[in-house]
PASE-563650 format. One line per 10 residues: number of its first residue (from 1); their letters; for each residue x, z, y of C-alpha. Coordinates in Angstrom, 2 decimals. Layout:
REM residues N
NUM> a> X:Z:Y ~ ...
//
This chain:
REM residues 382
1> xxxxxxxxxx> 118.99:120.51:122.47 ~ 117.54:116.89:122.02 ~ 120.69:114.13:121.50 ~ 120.18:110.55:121.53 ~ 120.65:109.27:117.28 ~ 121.25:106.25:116.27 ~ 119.06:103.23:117.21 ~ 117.63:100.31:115.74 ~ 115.54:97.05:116.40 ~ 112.40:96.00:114.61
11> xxxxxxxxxx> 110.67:92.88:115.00 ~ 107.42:92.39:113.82 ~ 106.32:88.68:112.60 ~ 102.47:88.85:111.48 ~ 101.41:86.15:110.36 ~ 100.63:85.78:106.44 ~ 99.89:81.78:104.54 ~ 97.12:85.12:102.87 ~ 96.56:88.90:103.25 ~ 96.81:90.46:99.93
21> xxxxxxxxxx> 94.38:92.34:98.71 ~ 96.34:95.94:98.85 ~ 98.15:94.80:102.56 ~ 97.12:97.41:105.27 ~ 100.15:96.27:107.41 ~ 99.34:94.47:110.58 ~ 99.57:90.87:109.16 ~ 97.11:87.80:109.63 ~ 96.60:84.48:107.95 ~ 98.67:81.97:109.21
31> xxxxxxxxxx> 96.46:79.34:111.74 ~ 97.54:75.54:110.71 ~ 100.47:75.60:113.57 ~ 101.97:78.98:113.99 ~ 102.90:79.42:117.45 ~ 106.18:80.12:116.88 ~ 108.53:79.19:120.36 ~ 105.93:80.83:122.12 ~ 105.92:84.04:120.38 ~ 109.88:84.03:120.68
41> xxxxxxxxxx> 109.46:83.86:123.92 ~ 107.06:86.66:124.26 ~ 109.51:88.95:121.87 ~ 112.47:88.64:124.16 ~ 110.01:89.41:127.29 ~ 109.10:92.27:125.65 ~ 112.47:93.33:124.80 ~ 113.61:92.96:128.26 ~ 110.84:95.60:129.68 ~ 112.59:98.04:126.61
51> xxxxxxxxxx> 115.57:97.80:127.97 ~ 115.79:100.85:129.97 ~ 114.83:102.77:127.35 ~ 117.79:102.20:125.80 ~ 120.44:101.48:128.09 ~ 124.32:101.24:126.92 ~ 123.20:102.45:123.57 ~ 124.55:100.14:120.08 ~ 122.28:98.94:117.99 ~ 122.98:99.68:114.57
61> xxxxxxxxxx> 120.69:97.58:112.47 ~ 117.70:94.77:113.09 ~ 114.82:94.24:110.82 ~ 112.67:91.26:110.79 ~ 109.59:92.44:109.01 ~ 105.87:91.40:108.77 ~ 103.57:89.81:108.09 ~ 106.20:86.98:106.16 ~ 108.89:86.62:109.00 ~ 110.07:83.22:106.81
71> xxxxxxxxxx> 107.24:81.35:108.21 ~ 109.52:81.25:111.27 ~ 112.43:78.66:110.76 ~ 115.91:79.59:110.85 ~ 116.18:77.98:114.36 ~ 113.69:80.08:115.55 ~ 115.24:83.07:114.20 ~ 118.70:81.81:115.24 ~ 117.42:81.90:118.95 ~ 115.89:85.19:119.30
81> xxxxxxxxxx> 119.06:87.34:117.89 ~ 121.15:84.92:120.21 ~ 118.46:86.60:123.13 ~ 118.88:90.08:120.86 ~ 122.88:89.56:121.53 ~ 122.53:88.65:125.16 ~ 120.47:91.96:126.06 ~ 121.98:94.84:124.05 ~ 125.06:95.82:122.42 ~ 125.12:95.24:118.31
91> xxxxxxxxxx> 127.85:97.09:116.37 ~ 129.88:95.06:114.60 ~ 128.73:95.71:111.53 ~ 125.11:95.45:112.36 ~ 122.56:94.92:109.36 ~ 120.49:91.98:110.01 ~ 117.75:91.71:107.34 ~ 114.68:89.18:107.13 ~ 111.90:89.66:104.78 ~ 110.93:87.22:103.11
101> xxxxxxxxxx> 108.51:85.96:100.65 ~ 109.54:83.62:97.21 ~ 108.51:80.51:96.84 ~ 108.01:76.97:98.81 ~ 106.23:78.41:101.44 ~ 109.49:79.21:102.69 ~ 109.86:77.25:105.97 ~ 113.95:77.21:105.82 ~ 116.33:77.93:102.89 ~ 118.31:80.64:102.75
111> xxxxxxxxxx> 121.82:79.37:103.20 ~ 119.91:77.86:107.26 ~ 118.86:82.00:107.46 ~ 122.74:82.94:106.72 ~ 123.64:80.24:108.98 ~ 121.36:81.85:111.87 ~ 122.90:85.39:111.38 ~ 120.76:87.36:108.34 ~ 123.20:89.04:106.43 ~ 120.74:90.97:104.42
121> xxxxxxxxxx> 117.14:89.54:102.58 ~ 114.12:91.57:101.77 ~ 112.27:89.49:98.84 ~ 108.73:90.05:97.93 ~ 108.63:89.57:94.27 ~ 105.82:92.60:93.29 ~ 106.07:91.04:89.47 ~ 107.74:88.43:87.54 ~ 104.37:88.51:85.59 ~ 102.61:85.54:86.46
131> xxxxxxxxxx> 98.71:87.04:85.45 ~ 100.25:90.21:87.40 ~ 100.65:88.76:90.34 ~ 97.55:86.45:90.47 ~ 95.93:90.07:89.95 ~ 97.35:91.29:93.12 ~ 96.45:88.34:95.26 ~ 100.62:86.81:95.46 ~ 100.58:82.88:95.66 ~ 104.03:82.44:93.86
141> xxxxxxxxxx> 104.93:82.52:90.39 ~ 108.23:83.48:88.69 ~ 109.38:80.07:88.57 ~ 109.64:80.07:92.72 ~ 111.09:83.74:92.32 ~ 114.24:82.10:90.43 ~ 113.97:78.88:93.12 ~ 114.42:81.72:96.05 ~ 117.29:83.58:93.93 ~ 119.02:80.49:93.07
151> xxxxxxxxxx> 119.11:79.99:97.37 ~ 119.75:83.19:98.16 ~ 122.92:82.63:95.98 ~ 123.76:79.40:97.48 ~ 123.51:81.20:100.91 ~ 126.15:83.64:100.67 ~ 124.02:86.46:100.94 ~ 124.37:88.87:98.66 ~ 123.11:91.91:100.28 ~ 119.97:91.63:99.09
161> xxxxxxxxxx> 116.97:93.58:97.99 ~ 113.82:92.84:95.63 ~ 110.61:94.36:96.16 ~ 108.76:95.80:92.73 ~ 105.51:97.29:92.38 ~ 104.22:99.26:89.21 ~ 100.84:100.78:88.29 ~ 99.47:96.89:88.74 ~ 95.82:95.68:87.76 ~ 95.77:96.36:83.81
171> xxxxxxxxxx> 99.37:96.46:83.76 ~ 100.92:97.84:80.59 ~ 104.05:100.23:80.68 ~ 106.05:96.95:78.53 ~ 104.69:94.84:81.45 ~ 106.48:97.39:83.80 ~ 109.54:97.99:82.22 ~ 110.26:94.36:81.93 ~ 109.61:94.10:85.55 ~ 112.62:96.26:86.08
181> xxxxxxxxxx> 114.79:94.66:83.97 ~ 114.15:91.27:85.35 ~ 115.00:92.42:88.72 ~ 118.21:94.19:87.48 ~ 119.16:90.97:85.80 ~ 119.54:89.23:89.11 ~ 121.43:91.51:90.08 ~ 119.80:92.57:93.76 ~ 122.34:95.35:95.43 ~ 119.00:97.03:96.70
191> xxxxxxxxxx> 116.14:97.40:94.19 ~ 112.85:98.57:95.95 ~ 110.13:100.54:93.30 ~ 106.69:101.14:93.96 ~ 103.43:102.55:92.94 ~ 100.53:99.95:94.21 ~ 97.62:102.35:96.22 ~ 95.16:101.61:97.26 ~ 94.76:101.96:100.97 ~ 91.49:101.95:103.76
201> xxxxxxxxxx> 90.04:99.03:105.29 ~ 91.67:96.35:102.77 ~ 89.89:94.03:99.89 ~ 90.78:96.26:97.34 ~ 89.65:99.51:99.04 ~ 86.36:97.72:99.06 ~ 86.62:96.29:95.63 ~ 88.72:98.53:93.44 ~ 90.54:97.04:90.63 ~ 90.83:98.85:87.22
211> xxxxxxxxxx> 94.38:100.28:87.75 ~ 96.28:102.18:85.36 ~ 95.76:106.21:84.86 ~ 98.19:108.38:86.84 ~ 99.68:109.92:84.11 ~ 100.63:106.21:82.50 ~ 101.95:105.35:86.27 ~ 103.89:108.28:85.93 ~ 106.07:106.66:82.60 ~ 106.02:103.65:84.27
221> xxxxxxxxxx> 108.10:105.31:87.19 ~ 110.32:107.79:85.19 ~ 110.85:104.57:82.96 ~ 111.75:102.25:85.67 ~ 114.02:105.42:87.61 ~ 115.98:105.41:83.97 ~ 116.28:102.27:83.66 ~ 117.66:101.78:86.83 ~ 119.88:104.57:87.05 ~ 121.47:103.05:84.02
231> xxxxxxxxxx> 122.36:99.85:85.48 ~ 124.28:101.68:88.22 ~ 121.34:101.65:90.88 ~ 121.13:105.25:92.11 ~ 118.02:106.74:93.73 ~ 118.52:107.77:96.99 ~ 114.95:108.08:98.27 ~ 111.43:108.31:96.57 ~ 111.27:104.63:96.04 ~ 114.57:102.76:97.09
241> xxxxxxxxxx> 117.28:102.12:94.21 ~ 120.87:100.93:95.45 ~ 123.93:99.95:94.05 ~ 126.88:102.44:95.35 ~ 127.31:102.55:99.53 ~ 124.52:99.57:99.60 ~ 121.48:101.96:100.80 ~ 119.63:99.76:103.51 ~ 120.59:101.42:106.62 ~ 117.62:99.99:108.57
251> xxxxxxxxxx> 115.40:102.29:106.28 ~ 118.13:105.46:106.36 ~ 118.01:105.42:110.08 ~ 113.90:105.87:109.82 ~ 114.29:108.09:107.15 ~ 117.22:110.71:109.14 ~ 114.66:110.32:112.07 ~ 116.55:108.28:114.21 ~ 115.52:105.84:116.79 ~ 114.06:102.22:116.92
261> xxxxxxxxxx> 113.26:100.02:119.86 ~ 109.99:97.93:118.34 ~ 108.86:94.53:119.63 ~ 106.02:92.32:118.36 ~ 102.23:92.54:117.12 ~ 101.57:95.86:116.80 ~ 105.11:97.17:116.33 ~ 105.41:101.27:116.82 ~ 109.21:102.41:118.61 ~ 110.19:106.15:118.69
271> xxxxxxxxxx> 112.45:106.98:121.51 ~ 114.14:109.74:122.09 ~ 114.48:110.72:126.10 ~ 116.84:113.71:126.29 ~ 116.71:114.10:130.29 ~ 113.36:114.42:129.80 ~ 113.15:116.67:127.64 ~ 111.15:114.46:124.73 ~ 110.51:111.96:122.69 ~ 108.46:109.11:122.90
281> xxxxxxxxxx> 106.51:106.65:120.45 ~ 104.70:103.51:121.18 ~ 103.05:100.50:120.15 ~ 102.76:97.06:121.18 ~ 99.11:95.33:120.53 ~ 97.86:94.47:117.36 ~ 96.52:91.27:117.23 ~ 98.86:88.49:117.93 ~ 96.77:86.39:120.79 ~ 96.19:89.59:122.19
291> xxxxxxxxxx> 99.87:89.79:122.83 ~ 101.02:86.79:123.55 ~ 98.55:87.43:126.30 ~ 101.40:89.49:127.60 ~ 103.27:86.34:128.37 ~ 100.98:86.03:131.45 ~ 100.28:89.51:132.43 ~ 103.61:90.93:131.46 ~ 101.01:93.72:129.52 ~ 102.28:94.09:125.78
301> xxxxxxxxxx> 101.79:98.59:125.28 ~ 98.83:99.49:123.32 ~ 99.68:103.05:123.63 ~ 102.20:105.22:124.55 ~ 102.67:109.02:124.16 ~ 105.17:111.87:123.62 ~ 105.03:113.73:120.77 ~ 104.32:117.64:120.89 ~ 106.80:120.02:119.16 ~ 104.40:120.48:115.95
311> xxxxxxxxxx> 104.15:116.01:115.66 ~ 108.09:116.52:115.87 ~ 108.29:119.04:113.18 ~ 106.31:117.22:111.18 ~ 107.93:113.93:111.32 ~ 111.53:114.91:110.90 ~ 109.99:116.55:107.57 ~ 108.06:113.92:106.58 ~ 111.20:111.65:106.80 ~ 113.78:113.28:106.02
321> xxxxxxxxxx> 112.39:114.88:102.66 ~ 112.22:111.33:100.77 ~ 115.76:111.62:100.47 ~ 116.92:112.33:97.66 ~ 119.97:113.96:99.59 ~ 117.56:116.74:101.04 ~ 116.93:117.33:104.56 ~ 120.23:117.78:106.43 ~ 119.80:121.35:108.74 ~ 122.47:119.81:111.47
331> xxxxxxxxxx> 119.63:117.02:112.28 ~ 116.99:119.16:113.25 ~ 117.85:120.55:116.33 ~ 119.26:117.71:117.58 ~ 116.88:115.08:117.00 ~ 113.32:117.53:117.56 ~ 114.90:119.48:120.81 ~ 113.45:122.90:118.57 ~ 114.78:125.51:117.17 ~ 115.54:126.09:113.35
341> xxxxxxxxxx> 113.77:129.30:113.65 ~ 110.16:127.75:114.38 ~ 110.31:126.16:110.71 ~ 112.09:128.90:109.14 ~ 108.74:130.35:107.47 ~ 107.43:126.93:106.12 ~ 110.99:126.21:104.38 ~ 110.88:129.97:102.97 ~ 107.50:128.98:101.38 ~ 108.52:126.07:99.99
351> xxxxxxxxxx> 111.41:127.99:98.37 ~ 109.58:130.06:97.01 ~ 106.80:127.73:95.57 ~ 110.10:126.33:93.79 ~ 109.95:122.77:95.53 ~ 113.04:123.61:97.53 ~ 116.43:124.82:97.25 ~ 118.82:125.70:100.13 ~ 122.37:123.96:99.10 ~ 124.83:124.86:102.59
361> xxxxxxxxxx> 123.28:123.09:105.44 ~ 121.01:120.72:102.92 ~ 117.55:121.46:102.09 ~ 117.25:120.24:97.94 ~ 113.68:119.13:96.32 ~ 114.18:120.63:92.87 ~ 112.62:118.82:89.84 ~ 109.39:119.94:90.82 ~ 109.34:119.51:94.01 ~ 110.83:115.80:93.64
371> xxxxxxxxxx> 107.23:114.99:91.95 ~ 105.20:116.83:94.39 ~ 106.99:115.59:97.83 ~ 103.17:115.43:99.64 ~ 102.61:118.47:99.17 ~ 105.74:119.86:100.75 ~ 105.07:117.78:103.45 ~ 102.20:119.32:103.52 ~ 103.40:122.73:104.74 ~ 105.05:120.77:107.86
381> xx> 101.84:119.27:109.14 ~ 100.42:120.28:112.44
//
């Protein structure tokens, strides 16, 4: 039987000063004046015709992501979670966290950000590599990577994470593992770790760059997981690193499968509807003057649909088994309205291909499996 989960909020800013080259999130470059007061006043529209999907229920977390949601200044950011706080119920402990990327494009410092109600920063760094970045496509350099530490530490803010990549253009596994212990040198409690793919319809998918083998990204990310593990940052999903009790829990509620109200250029929600039976996912339009059109016509869905009991299988697995915790048995029922039994056969395969173990009411990935995660989720598609 289907029972509500947790919920959370995402807010999606898209607007880039560039696109990198490997970007296939919905961002776009920044015109000269970024319309910002109007599009926080077509966000808290927006969130008002949400509302009764989610009546009376807390909000556990809100994530400001993009795009570079720092292009918006702090009073701007101030105002909508003052709208956020007028229309729905925040725990008390909610998690507030801004992405954001280094150097002087930021359009506020972070101690104004702290001062507006972020409690938790996302950074962009990629590389501390200069020639790594300017590979990638990233406009700062290190030097505005230790200007955006040194005010995140003036801010008071220090629930923070930094965002690495690995397997770069021509990047060397010294290049990588000096990456890592940069970042674990400024001691982030959240340490983000990432293999660069290349992805459809974006520059580099049309202009490949010469990227390390797969078996040299492969030391590069056993490296980096050592590395990490030794300066206390435990690995609690494929690539997120955190300091004891600091996982993000924006990302663990996405992960478990739980629930997120989404407003913005082409933001996606999930919903779950118990009284009817279902749950629901949407999206808002893509492109951002196609929804600020919604200002006038009140018109911000894209699409809207509820998802059939196979798209529900498959999503709780394809969540939940990034964890490094396993997939927790208790959460099916509840949060796909199915049956364990309808499953039961793809889990016993994946037993028996030895990517799983069955620990109580945990699902394990083994050694083996940990390394070949898509092709567990595999057995769980449609």
């Amino acid at each position: 039987m289907l029972k509500l989960p947790p919920l959370s909020l995402y807010v999606h800013i898209p607007w880039c000063v560039r696109r990198c080259p490997y970007c296939d999130f919905n961002s776009h470059a920044a015109p000269q004046v970024i319309p910002a007061s109007n599009y926080v006043e077509a966000l808290v529209t927006d969130l008002e015709q949400d509302l009764p999907l989610v009546w009376g229920r807390p909000i556990g977390s809100i994530y400001f992501g993009g795009g570079t949601p720092s292009l918006f200044s702090a009073a701007h950011i101030a105002a909508l979670l003052a709208a956020i706080r007028a229309r729905l119920e925040l725990r008390p402990d909610v998690e507030v966290t801004l992405e954001a990327n280094p150097g002087t494009i930021e359009y506020d410092s972070f101690p104004a950000y702290a001062q507006a109600g972020v409690n938790r920063v996302s950074l962009g760094v990629q590389s501390f590599d200069n020639d790594l970045l300017g590979r990638i496509g990233r406009i700062h350099s290190r030097q505005e990577i230790e200007q955006s530490l040194r005010s995140l530490d003036a801010s008071g803010i220090s629930n923070f994470d930094l965002d690495l990549m690995y397997a770069l253009p021509g990047q060397t596994r010294e290049e990588s593992r000096c990456d890592i212990e940069w970042a674990i040198n400024a001691q982030p409690r959240h340490i983000s770790f990432y293999q660069l793919t290349i992805e459809p319809n974006t520059a580099f998918a049309s202009q490949p760059p010469d990227l390390p083998t797969e078996d040299v990204a492969w030391d590069m990310y056993q490296s980096g997981v050592r590395l990490l593990e030794k300066a206390g940052y435990g690995q609690y999903e494929i690539s997120a690193f955190a300091q004891t009790g600091e996982y993000s829990r924006h990302n663990m509620n996405y992960w478990r499968y739980g629930d997120f109200l989404a407003i913005g250029a082409g933001a996606h929600g999930k919903i779950t509807l118990p009284a009817e039976g279902g749950v629901k996912r949407y999206a808002k339009h893509r492109n951002p003057r196609r929804y600020l059109q919604g200002l006038e016509g009140g018109d911000w869905l894209a699409e809207q649909r509820e998802l059939s009991n196979e798209e529900l299988v498959f999503e709780f697995f394809l969540n939940q088994l990034r964890l490094k915790q396993g997939v927790n048995i208790g959460d099916f029922s509840p949060r796909t309205g199915l049956r364990w039994g309808v499953v039961e056969a793809r889990v016993q395969q994946a037993i028996e291909n030895g990517w799983l173990e069955r620990c109580e009411q945990r699902l394990k990935t083994t050694g083996l499996g940990w390394r070949f995660v898509n092709d567990i989720q595999q057995i769980f598609l449609p």
